[in-house]
N, C-alpha and C positions, 0 to 999 in steps of 0.2 A: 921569547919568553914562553914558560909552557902557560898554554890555556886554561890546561886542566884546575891550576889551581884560581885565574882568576875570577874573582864575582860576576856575578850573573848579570850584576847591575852593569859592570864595565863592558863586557863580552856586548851587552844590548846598544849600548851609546850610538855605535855606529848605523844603528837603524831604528834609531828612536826620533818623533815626528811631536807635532803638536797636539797633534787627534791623542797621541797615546799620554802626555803630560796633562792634556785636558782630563783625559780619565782617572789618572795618576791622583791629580789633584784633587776631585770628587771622592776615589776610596780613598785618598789619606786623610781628609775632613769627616766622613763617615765613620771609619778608624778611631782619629780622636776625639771625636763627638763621645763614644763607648767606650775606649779604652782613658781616656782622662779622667774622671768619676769614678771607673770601677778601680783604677791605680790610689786614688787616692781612699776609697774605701777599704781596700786592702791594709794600705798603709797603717790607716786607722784598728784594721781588724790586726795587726799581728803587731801596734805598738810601738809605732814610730811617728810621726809628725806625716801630715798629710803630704808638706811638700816635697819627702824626703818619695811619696809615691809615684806625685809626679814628676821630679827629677829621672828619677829610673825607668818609667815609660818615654819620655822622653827622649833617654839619651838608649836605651835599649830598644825604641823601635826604629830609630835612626841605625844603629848598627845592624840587626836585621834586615830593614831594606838594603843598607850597603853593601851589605860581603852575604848577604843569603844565599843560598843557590839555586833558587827557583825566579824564576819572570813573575807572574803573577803569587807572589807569598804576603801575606799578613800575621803583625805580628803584636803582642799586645798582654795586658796582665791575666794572670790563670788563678783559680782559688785554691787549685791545690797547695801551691806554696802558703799559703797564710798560717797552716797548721806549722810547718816548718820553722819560716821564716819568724814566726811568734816564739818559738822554742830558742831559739839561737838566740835573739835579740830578750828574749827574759832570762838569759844563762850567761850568756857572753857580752851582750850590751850591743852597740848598733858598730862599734870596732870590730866586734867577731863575726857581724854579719858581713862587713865587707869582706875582711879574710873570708870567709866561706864563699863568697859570691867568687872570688879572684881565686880560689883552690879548684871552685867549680869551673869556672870558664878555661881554666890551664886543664884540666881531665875532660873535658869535652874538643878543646882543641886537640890532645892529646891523640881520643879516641877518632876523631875525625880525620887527623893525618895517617893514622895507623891501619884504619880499615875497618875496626874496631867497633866502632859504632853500631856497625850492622847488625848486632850480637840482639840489640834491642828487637827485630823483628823475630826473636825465639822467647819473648815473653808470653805465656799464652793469654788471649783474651779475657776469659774469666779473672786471673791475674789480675789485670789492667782493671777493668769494671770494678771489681771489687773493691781494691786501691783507693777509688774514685769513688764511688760510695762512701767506703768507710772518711774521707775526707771531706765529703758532703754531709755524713749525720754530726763529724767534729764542730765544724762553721754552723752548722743549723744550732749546734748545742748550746755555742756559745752567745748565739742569736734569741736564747729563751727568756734572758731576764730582762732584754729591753719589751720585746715582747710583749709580756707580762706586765712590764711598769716597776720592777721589782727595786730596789734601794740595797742592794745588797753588793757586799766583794765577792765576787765569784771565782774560784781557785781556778788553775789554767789545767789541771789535769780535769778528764774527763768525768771516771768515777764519782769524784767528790764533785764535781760541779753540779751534777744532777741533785743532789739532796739539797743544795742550795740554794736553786734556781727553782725547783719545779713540787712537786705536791707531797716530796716524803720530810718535805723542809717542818720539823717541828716548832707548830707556835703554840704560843702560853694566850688563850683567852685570858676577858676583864676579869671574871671568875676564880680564875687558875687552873684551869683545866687544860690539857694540854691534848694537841687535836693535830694533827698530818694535813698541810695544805695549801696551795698556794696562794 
């Protein structure tokens, strides 16, 4: 059988000891000490049921360690998806998410048998940063009205959330005057 394509996990079997399970076991409890919580706060951020997060760390970091291709890899939930994964699952419902999940894993295997993949190291970094930013002020934005204490439905686009959530929000004083604030 060729090697090339087996896991990293199987290739190691043959010289794996108790010292390296001992360790195994400490980073996988460290792992989901962090990755359990933040799976299901996700969950929660992009509108699904908590347990549907942890299911998917779960059964996703299990696949990861099995067929990954690295010896020492860790693998676990990311925020960038929340923005995403909240978009699909308030468009499509949590059926379109799976489709999407099962489209995505078939174009990454895809690119992975193909060679393909490697295309990603021509992104330039600024790129990437950016990306990752702009994905971090999305999830902070959405993070304003608990924040604040606010009692409010806060729309899923970004624009309109800000008038909602934060100081341009028009209120009507006891008076009737009306005043910009949070």
């Amino acid at each position: 059988m060729n090697q090339l394509w087996l896991p990293k996990s199987v290739l190691l079997l043959r010289t794996y000891s108790r010292d390296a399970l001992a360790a195994d076991l400490l980073a996988g409890v460290t792992v989901g000490l962090v990755a359990l919580p933040l799976a299901m706060a996700f969950a929660i951020s992009s509108g699904v049921a908590p347990q549907s997060g942890l299911y998917c760390a779960i059964v996703a970091g299990f696949l990861i360690s099995a067929l990954g291709g690295s010896r020492c890899q860790v693998g676990g939930p990311t925020g960038a998806f929340v923005v995403v994964v909240s978009g699909i699952v308030g468009t499509y419902g949590l059926d379109g998410l799976f489709m999407c999940t099962m489209m995505a894993g078939v174009m990454l295997v895809l690119l992975g048998a193909t060679g393909m993949g490697a295309a990603v190291n021509f992104i330039p970094r600024p790129v990437v940063v950016g990306f990752t930013n702009g994905i971090g002020v999305l999830i902070a934005s959405t993070q304003i009205k608990d924040l604040l204490g606010l009692r409010v439905d806060v729309p899923g686009e970004f624009w309109p959330r800000l008038p909602e959530s934060c100081w341009w929000s028009p209120t009507t004083s006891a008076t009737g005057a009306r005043s910009a604030s949070c």
